[in-house]
Each structure stands twice: as structure tokens, then as C-alpha cells.
C-alpha positions as CSV (number, residue, x, y, z in Angstrom):
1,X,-11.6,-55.9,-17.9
2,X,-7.8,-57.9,-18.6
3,X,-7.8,-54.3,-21.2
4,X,-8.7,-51.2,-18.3
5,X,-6.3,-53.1,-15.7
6,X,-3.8,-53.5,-18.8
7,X,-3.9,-50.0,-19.1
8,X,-3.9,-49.1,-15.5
9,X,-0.6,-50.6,-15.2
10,X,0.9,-49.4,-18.1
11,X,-0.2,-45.4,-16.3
12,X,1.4,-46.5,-13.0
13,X,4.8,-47.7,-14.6
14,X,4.8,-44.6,-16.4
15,X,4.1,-42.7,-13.7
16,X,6.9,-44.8,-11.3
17,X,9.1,-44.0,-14.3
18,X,8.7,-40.6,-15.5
19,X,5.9,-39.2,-13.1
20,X,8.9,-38.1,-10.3
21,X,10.9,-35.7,-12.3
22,X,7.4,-34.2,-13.8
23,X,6.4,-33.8,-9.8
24,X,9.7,-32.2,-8.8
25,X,9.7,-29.8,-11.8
26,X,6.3,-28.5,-10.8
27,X,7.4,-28.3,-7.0
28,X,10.5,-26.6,-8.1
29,X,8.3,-23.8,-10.6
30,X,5.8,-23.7,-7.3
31,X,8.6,-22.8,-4.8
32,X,10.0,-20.3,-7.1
33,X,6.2,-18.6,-7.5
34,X,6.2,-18.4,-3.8
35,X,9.0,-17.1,-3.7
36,X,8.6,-14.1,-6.5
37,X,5.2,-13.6,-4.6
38,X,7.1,-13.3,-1.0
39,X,9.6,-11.1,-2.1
40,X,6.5,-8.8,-3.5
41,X,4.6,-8.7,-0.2
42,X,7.3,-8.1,1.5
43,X,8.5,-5.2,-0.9
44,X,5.3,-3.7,-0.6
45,X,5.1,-3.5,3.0
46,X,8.3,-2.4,3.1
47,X,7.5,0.5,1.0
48,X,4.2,1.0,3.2
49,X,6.5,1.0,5.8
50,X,8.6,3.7,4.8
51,X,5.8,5.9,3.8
52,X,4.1,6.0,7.4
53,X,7.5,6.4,8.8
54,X,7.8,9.5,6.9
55,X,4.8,10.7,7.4
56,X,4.5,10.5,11.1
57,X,8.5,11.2,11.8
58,X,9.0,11.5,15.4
59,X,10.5,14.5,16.8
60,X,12.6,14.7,20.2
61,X,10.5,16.7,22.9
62,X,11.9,16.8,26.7
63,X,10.8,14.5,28.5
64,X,8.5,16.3,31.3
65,X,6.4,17.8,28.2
66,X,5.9,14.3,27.3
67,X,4.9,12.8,30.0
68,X,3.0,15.8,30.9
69,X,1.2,15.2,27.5
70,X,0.4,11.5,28.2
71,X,-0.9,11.8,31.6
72,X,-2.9,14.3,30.3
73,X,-4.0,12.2,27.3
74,X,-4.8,9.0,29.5
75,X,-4.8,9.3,33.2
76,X,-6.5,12.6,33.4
77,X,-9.0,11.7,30.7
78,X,-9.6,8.3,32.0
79,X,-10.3,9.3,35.8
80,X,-13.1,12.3,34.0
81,X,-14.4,8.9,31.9
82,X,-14.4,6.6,34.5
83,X,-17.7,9.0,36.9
84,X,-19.6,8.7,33.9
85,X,-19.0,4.7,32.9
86,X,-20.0,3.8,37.0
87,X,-23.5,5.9,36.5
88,X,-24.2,3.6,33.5
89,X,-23.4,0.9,34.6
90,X,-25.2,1.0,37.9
91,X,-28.4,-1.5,38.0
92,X,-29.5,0.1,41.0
93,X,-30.4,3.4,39.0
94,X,-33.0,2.0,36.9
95,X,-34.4,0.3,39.7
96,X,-35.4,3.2,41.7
């Protein structure tokens, strides 16, 4: 037993002694991979990014066309939706 506890101290003096720089270099090579893999990420989405910007580049229209397009794309479309939604819904028609 006097030899395992002999030889547990000797590890924790070494590690008290030497064991803090070993720790800080690993931390230091860990932020550095985090930091090659952020700048990656961020890279690629960036280039994603620019690709869908591209590709859906918006072009000025006057403004009644485009509000005549939207309330035909939502409000119109949602009031024609809206008849059908209430007849499904209703518990009172499978009652009958």
C-alpha cells in the first residue's frame, strides 16, 4: 500500500508541476480548432448566402402591383380557404 500511495503522490506533484502548461497547451490547440472550424461554417454559409441571393435577386416593381399581388396571394386566398376550414371543422355536421 506505502508503494501505490508512493506513487500517487509522485503523479500529483508531477501533475502540480508540469500538468498546467500540458493543460493550457491543449486548451490553446482546442481554441484554435474552434476557431478554424468557426471561420469554415461561417464561410460556408456565407457562400450559401450569396448563392440564394443570386438566385432569387429581387427586382423593383411599383408598389400598387405589389400590394395588389400580396392581397391577392393572402387575403383573397385566405377568405376562399377560410368557407371550407369552418365546414370541417363543424361538430354539428357529423351529428346530423
Amino acid at each position: 500500500m506505502a508503494a501505490e500511495i508512493n506513487r500517487a503522490e509522485t503523479d500529483a506533484r508531477q501533475f502540480v508541476a508540469h500538468g498546467q502548461s500540458a493543460i493550457a497547451t491543449r486548451l490553446n490547440a482546442s481554441r484554435e480548432a474552434c476557431d478554424r472550424y468557426e471561420q469554415g461554417y461561417l464561410e460556408n454559409y456565407w457562400v450559401q448566402l450569396r448563392t440564394h441571393a443570386q438566385t432569387y435577386y429581387v427586382e423593383e416593381h411599383p408598389i400598387d402591383d405589389l400590394i395588389a399581388i400580396l392581397m391577392q396571394n393572402y387575403v383573397t386566398s385566405d377568405l376562399a380557404r377560410r368557407p371550407r376550414e369552418l365546414h370541417t371543422v363543424d361538430p354539428f355536421l357529423s351529428e346530423r
